[in-house]
N, C-alpha and C positions, 0 to 999 in steps of 0.2 A: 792283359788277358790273352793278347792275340798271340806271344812269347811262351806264354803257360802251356797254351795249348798245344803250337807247336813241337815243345819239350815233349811232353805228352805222347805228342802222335809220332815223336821219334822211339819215347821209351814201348811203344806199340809194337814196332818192328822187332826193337830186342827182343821182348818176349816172345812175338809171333813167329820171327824167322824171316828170312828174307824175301823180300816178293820177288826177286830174279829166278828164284826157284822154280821148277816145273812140277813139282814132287805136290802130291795134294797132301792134305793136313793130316798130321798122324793122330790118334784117337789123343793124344792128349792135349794138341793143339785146338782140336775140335772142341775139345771140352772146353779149353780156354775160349773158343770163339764165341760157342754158347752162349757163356756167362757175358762176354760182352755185346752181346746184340738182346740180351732178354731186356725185354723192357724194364725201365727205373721204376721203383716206388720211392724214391726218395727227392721231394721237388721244394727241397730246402735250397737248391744250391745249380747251378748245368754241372750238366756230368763232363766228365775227362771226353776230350776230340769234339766237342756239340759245336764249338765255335768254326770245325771245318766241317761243314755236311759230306763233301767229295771227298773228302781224308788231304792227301797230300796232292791231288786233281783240284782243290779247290781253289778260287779264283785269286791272283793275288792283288786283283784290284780291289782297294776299302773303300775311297771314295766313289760312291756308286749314283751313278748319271745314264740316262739313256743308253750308252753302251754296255750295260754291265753282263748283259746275256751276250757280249759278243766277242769275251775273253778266251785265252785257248787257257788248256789244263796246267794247272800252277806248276807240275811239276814234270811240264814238256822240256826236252831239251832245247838249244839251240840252233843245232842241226836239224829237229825235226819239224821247227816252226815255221821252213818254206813251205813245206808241204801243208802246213795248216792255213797260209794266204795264199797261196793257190785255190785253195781248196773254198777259200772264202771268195775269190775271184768268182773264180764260175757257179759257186751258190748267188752271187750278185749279179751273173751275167744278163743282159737282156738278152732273148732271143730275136732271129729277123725269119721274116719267112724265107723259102728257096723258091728259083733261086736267087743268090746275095754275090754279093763281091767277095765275099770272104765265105770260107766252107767251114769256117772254127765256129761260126754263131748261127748259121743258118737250120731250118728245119721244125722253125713254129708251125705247132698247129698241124694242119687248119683249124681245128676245133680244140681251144685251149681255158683254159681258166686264168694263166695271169703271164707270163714273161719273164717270171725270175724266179727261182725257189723264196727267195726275199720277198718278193711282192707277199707272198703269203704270210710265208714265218717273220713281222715283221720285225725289222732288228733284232731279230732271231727267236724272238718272246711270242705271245699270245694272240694270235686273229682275233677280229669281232665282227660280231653282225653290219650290214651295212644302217646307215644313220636312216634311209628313205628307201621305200622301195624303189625300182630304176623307173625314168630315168634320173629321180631323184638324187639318187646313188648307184656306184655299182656293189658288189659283194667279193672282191677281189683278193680276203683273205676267210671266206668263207662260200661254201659251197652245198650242193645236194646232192646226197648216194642217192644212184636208182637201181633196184632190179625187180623182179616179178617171184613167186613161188614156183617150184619145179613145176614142168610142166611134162616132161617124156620119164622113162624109166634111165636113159642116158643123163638128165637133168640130175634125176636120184641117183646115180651111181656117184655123176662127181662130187654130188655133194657129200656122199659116205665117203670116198676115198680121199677127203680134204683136198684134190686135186683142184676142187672151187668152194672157194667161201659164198658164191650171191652165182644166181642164175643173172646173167646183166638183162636192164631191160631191150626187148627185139630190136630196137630204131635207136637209140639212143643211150645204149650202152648202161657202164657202171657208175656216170656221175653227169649230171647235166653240165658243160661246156657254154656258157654264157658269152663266149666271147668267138671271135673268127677271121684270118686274115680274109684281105681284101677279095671279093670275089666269090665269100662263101657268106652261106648266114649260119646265125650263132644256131647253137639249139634250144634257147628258149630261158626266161629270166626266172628267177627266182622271187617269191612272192609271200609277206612275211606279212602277216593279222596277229598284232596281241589282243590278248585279254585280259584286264586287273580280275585279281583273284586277293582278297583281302583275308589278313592271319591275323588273329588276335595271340598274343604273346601269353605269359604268367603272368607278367606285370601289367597286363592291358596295355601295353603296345602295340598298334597299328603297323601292320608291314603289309607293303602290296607286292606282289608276285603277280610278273606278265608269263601269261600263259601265250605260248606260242600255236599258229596255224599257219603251216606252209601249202603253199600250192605253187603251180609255175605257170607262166604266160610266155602270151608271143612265141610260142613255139615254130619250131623253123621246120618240120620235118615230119608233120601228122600228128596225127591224137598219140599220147601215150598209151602203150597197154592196159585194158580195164583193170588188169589185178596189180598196177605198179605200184611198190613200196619206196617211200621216200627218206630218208633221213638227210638232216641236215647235217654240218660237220665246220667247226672254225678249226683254224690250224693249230696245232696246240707248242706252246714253247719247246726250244728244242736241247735246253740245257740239260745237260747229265744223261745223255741217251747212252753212251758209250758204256756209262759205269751199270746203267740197268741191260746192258746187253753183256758185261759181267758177271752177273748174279751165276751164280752155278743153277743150273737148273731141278738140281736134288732138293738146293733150298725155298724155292719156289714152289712145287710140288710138293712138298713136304708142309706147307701150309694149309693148302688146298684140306675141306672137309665136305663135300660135294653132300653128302649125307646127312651133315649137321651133327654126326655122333656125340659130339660134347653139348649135346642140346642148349648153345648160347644164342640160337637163330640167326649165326651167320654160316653161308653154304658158299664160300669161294672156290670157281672150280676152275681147272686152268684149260686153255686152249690150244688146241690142234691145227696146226696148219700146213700146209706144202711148203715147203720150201725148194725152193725151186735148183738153187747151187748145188746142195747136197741128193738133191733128189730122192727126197724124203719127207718123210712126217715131223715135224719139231714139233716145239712149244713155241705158241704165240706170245710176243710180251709187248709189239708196237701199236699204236693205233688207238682210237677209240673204244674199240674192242676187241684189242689181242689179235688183231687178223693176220701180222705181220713176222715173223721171226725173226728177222736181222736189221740191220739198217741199212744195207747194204738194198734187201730187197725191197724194203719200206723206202728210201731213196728213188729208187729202180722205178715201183708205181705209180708214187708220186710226179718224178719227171716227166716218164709215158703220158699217166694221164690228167693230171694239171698244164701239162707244155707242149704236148703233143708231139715227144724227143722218143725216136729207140737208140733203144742202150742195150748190153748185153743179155739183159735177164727178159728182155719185153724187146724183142726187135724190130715189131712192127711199125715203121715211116710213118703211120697215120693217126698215132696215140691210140685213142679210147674210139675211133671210127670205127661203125659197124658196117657189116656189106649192104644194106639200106641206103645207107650214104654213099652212094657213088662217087660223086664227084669230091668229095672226103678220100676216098680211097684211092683214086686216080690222081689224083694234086701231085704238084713234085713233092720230092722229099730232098732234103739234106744229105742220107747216105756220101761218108766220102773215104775212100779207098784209106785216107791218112789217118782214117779213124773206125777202122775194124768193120769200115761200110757201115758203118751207124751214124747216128748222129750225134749223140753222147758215147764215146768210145769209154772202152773199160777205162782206162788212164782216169780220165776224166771222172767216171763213177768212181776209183779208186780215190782222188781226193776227195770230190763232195764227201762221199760216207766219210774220209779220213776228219774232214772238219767238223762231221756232222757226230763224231766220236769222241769230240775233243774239245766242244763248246763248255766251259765253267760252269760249273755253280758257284754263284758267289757265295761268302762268308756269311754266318747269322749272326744277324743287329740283334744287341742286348738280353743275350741270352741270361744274363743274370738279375735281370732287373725284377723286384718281385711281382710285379703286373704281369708280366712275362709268362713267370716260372706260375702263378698260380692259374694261370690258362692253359699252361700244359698240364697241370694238374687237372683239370677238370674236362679238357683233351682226352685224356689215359682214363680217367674214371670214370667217363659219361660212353666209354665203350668203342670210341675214334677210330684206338690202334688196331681193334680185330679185323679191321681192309686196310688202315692206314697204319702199316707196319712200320716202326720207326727206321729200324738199324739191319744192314746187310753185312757181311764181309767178302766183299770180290775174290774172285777167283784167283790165282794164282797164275794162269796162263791166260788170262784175258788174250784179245783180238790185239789188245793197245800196252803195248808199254805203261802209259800212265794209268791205267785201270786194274792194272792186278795187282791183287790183295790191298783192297783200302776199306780201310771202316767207311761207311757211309750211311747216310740219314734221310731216305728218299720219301719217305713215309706212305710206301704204298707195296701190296702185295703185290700186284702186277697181276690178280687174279679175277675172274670175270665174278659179280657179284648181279644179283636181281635188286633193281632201282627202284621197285615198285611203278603205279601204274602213270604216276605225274610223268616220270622221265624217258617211261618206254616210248621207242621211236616206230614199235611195230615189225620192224625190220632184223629178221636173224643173220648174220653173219660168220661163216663157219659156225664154230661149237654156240656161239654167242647166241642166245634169245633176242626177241624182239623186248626183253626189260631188263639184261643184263647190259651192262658196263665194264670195262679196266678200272681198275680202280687207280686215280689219275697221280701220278707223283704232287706232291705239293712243294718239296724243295723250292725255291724262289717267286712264290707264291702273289707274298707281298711286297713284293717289287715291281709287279705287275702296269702301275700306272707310272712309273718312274721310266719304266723302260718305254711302253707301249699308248701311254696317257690315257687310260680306262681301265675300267676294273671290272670289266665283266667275264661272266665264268659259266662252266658248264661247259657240253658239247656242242650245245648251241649259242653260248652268250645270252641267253635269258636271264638269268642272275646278274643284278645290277652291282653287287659287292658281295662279300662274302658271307652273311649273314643270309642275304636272299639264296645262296647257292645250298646251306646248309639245309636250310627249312625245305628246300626240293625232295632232302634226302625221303625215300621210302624205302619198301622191303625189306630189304635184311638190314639197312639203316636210320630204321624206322624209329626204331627204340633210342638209338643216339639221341637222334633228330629232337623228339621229345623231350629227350631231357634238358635239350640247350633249351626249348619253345619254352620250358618251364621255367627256366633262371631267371633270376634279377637282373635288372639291369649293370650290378658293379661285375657279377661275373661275366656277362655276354662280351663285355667291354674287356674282361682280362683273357678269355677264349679269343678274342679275335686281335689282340694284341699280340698271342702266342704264334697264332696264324701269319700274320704280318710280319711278325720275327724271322719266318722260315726265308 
C-alpha cells in the first residue's frame, strides 16, 4: 500500500508540474487541482495519495510510538535537517532567570507559564487540562486568555484597525502567568469545577459530558476587572503547521460563505489580523481562533508570553507584564548584545519557527479497511466536511521547501465557524465571536494517546474521547452533531474508527 501510494504521489507531480516552480497554476492546472481536492463520493476503496496526509512532507516513521509528532518532514533534505535539531534544541530549551551564567538561556519570566515551548506542546502533541486543581496539580500545558471589552474610543479604534485582537485585562495582561521566578509572586491559579451533563444517544446510550466552570484564585496582584473575559486554552499539537501556513490564501477564502448563500447552515468566515512583519492586515489561520497569521508571529507570542522571552516581533524583557506590575517590569532581563539585545534573537526564532514548519504528519493506519472506509462515509454524509474540509493543494512558493505544492489532507477549513452556545467561551478575539472557533485540523487525531497518553479534546480538554467532543458540536455543527446522536451503535464505532485512522 505504502509503495502504491508513493508511485501515485510521484505520478502527481507528473501531471501537476513541478513544485520548484514559482509560476502559479495555469487555468488548466487549476482545473486539474479541482478535481483532485473535491471531495470523493466514492468510499468503496482510499482514494490515490490518502495513505500520505502531508503528500511527499509526510512522516517516514511507520512504526509509531510516543515520538511520532516529533518527526521532521519526509521529504527534508539532509543538509537542512541541522537546522531542524537546532530548532528542536531550543524548542526543548529550559529557560533560567537573569541574571545566569550563561546569556544563551537566561531571561524567564518573571511572570511565566512553563520553561520550555515542550513543556506545553508536549512531545510536540496535544496539552490537557490539569488532573487536580493546584496545589493538587499544576496546569502547565494549559492556560487562561484574559482581557476586558473596549473601554475608550482608542480601545475601538484598535480593535477596528486589527492592530489588537483582545483589549488585555488592566493588572494582568492577556493571559494569567501562574508561575514566577524566585522573588515574585505568580499571578493567580487557575480553577476548574465540572458539571456531568448527561446525552441520551438513538440507541439509548448514556454519555456524560463535563461541563466546565472556570474561575481563578490566589491572585497575586488585586481583584481582576469587573468586566474580565476569561477563556481557557490547552496547547494544541503542532504537526503540519507549516503545510497550513501553505495553503494559498485564495483557497481559503474561497470557502468562506459568511452569508450562508447556499442555505446549508454553515457560515465560515475567515479572519483578520495584524500582522506584524508585513505590517499589514493578513488572514488569520493559527490559534484557537485564527488570531495568528504566521508561525513565525504565533511562535513570537507564544514565547513572549508563555516564557516571558523578547524576541524580535515582541521586544519587550517582561513578556506579558503590565505597567501595574512593577516590580515585573523593573526585574533584570536577559537582553544580550550577542543576540539582537533580546532574549530570543531572530537566529533563534528563525529555527524554532523552522522546526515548528517542519514537524510530520504521520502516515494514515488502515485506510482501506472497510470499518474505516464506511466511517468516512458517514464523515462526508452526516455533513463533517462542510468545516472539515478534506484535501488542499499547497502553494507552489511556500515559506519551506518541503511545503510547496503537496496534496494534503488536513481536514479542516481553517475558517472561523459559531459553536453554539455549549462551546462559547464568551470572549471575542479579533474578527472571532465569543461562539466562534477555527475549525481544528484533525490530521493525527488518533494518535493522540499514543503520543500524549490521553485522549481529551476541545479547546479546553473537556471531551474525554472523541465521541464526547463530537456531541459538544453546536451551531452551524449542530445538524452533523445530530445525526452522529442519532446512529447505531455499529456506525458510531465505524465513524470513530475513521477518526482514529487520521
Amino acid at each position: 500500500m505504502i509503495r502504491r501510494a508513493l508511485s501515485l504521489f510521484s505520478c502527481f507531480f507528473v501531471v501537476f508540474g513541478s513544485a520548484a516552480s514559482l509560476a502559479g497554476p495555469t487555468p488548466e492546472e487549476a482545473a486539474r487541482i479541482a478535481e483532485v481536492t473535491r471531495p470523493t463520493e466514492d468510499f468503496s476503496r482510499a482514494e490515490p495519495f490518502e495513505l500520505l496526509p502531508a503528500g511527499a512532507a509526510t512522516s517516514k516513521k511507520r512504526s509509531l510510538d510516543s515520538n511520532a509528532f516529533s518527526q521532521s518532514s519526509g521529504n527534508m533534505t539532509f543538509e537542512r535537517e541541522l537546522d531542524f535539531k537546532l530548532g528542536n534544541a531550543l524548542f526543548r530549551r529550559l529557560w533560567v532567570s537573569s541574571p545566569a551564567s550563561t546569556d544563551s538561556a537566561d531571561g524567564l519570566g518573571p511572570l511565566f507559564n512553563a520553561r520550555s515551548c515542550q513543556r506545553c506542546h508536549l512531545k510536540d502533541g496535544r496539552g490537557h487540562p490539569p488532573v487536580a486543581n493546584w496545589p493538587g496539580d499544576s496546569a502547565v500545558s494549559m492556560f487562561l486568555r484574559l482581557s476586558i471589552p473596549p473601554q475608550t474610543e482608542a480601545d475601538r479604534a484598535a480593535l477596528a484597525s486589527h492592530r489588537q485582537n483582545v483589549i488585555p485585562e488592566p493588572t494582568y495582561g492577556g493571559q494569567l502567568q501562574d508561575l514566577a521566578i524566585q522573588g515574585h509572586a505568580a499571578e493567580g491559579k487557575m480553577h476548574i469545577r465540572y458539571e456531568e451533563q448527561e446525552i441520551i444517544l438513538g440507541d439509548g446510550t448514556a454519555v456524560s459530558l463535563r461541563k466546565p466552570h472556570y474561575s481563578v484564585t490566589d491572585l497575586g496582584y488585586g481583584p481582576l476587572h469587573p468586566d474580565v473575559l476569561l477563556s481557557p486554552r490547552v496547547a494544541p499539537p503542532m504537526i503540519g503547521l507549516g503545510l497550513l501556513e501553505a495553503i494559498a490564501e485564495d483557497d481559503i477564502v474561497a470557502w468562506a460563505d459568511p452569508d450562508d448563500r447556499d442555505g446549508d447552515g454553515i457560515s465560515g468566515r475567515i479572519s483578520r489580523v495584524w500582522d506584524k512583519e508585513r505590517e499589514a492586515v493578513a488572514l488569520g489561520r493559527f490559534g484557537w481562533k485564527a488570531g495568528e497569521p504566521s508561525l513565525l508571529q504565533q511562535g513570537t507570542h507564544a514565547i513572549n508570553g508563555d516564557i516571558g522571552l523578547s524576541a524580535p516581533l515582541a521586544p519587550a524583557p517582561a513578556g506579558d507584564c503590565t505597567l501595574r506590575q512593577e516590580a515585573c517590569i523593573e526585574a533584570p532581563h536577559g537582553n544580550s548584545p550577542r543576540h539582537d539585545d533580546l532574549e530570543a534573537s531572530a537566529e533563534m526564532m528563525r529555527l524554532i519557527t523552522f522546526y515548528s514548519r517542519n514537524l510530520a504528519v504521520p502516515a494514515r493506519r488502515n485506510p482501506e479497511d472497510p470499518q474505516v472506509l464506511e466511517g468516512k462515509r458517514l464523515f462526508y454524509e452526516s455533513g463533517c466536511i462542510a468545516c472539515h474540509r478534506p484535501k488542499f493543494v499547497t502553494r507552489r512558493d511556500s515559506l519551506g521547501a518541503e511545503q510547496s505544492f503537496q496534496l494534503i489532507w488536513p481536514y479542516s477549513d481553517l475558517l472561523l465557524h459559531d459553536m453554539g452556545e455549549g462551546l462559547a467561551d464568551g470572549r471575542p478575539e479579533g474578527r472571532a465571536s465569543g461562539r466562534e472557533w477555527r475549525t481544528p485540523p484533525l490530521w493525527g487525531i488518533g494518535l493522540t494517546e499514543t503520543v500524549n497518553g490521553h485522549s481529551q479534546f476541545l479547546h479546553d480538554g473537556r471531551a474525554r474521547n472523541l465521541l464526547e467532543a463530537i456531541l459538544w458540536h453546536g451551531g452551524e455543527a449542530e445538524a452533523a452533531m445530530e445525526q452522529v446522536k442519532a446512529m447505531p451503535r455499529d456506525q458510531r464505532e465505524a465513524l470513530l474508527a475513521f477518526l482514529n485512522s487520521l
